[in-house]
Every structure is written in C-alpha cells, then in structure tokens.
C-alpha positions in Angstrom: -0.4 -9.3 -14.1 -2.7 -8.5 -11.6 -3.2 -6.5 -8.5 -6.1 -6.7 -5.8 -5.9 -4.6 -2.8 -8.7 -4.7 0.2 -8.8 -4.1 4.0 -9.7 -0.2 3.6 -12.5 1.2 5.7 -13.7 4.0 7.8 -11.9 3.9 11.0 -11.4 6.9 13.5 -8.3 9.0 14.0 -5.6 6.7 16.0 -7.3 3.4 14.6 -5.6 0.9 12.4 -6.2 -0.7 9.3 -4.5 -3.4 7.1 -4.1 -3.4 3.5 -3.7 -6.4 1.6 -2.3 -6.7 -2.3 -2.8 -9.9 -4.0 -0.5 -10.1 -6.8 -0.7 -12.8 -9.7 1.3 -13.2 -13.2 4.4 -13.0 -11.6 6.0 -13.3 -8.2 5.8 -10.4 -5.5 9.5 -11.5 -4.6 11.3 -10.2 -8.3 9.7 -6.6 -8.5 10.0 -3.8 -6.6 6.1 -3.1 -5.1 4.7 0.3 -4.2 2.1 1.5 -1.9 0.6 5.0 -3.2 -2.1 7.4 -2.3 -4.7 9.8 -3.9 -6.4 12.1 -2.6 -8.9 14.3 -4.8 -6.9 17.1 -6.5 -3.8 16.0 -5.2 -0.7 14.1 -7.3 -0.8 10.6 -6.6 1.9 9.8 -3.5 4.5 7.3 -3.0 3.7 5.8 0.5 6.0 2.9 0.5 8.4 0.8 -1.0 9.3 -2.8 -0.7 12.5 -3.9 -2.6 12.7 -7.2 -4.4 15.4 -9.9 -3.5 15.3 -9.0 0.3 12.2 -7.3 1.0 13.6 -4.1 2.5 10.9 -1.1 2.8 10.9 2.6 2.7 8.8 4.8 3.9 7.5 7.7 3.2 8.4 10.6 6.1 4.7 11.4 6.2 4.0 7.9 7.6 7.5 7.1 8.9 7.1 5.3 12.5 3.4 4.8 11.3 3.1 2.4 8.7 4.7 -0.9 7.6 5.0 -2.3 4.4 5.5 -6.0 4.5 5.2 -9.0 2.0 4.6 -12.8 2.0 6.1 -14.7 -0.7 4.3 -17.9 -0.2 0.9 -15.8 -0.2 2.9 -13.6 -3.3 1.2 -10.8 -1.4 1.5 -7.1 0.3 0.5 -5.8 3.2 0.8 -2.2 4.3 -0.3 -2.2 8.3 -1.5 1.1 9.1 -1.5 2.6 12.9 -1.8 5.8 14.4 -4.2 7.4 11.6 -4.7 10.4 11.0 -7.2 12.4 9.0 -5.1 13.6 6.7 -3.9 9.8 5.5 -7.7 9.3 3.9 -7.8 8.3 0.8 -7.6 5.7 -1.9 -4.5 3.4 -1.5 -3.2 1.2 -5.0 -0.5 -1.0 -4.9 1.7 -1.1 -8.0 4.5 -2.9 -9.8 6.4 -2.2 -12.5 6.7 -5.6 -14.9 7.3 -4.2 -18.7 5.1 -1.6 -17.9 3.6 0.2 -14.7 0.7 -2.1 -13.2 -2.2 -0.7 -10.7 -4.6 -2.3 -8.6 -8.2 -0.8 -8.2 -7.8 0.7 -5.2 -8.9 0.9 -1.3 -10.5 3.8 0.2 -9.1 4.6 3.7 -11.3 7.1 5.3 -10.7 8.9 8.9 -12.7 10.2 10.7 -14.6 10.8 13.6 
C-alpha cells in the first residue's frame, strides 16, 4: 500500500488549490479514504471522508461549503479541491486508508498567506 499526495502550495487567502492522492496496492474504491491536517502543536484533524462502495463524502464543519473530496476509480485516486482559503487551513494535508493497518501518505504543505 501506498499513498502519494501533491498539489499543495502557497496560495493567498480566497485562492484554491487541489490536492491529489495516488493510491496503489489496492483499489481506492474498497476503503474508506481520509483527508487530515497538522498543524504544529495541534492533534492531527479529520478534514474529509470519502466512503467506499458509493463514494459519498463528509466534511468536516470547519471546511463545510469549502472543500470537496472526490475520487476517480479508473485513476484509483483522491482529490480534495480546496476554495475559499483561509489562513487558518495551512498546513500539511495526508491522505489515509485503513487496509489491515492505518496507511499515511507523506504529506502536502498548504500555506496561506498574503
């Protein structure tokens, strides 16, 4: 199992970004995948959810109306499209799965600022 995110950036408050998770070992479309956050001396945050089998998402309400988690099966890949930024949704983003044990990409850094 592996996970590769990328698409972070610095971008200014009320930009957009698009993450991207590449899955491999098994298929984005039987697990459960998560979108968290870390932000130094925080606990790591749940940011989204995107169920297997159908695909539905939730959100988070800190990015509720803001963000959109989203999957292609044919590219057995995540996305998590990011509007409206604010400062406050810096830092580093890690898609995760759960397959036997609980897997973790490296990591994006998402930065706003002005």
């Amino acid at each position: 199992v592996q996970l590769v995110e990328s698409g972070g950036g610095l971008v200014q408050p009320g930009g957009s970004l698009r993450l991207s998770c590449v899955a491999s070992g098994f298929a984005v479309s039987d697990y459960d995948m998560t979108w968290y956050r870390q932000v130094p001396g925080k606990e790591r945050e749940l940011v989204a959810l995107i169920s297997w089998g159908d695909g539905s998402t939730t959100h988070a309400d800190s990015v509720k109306g803001r963000f959109a988690a989203s999957r292609d099966n044919a590219k057995n890949t995540v996305y998590l499209q990011m509007n409206k930024l604010k400062f406050e949704d810096t830092g580093v983003y890690y898609c995760s799965v759960h397959v036997g044990r609980d897997y973790w990409g490296q990591g994006t850094q998402v930065t706003v600022s002005s």
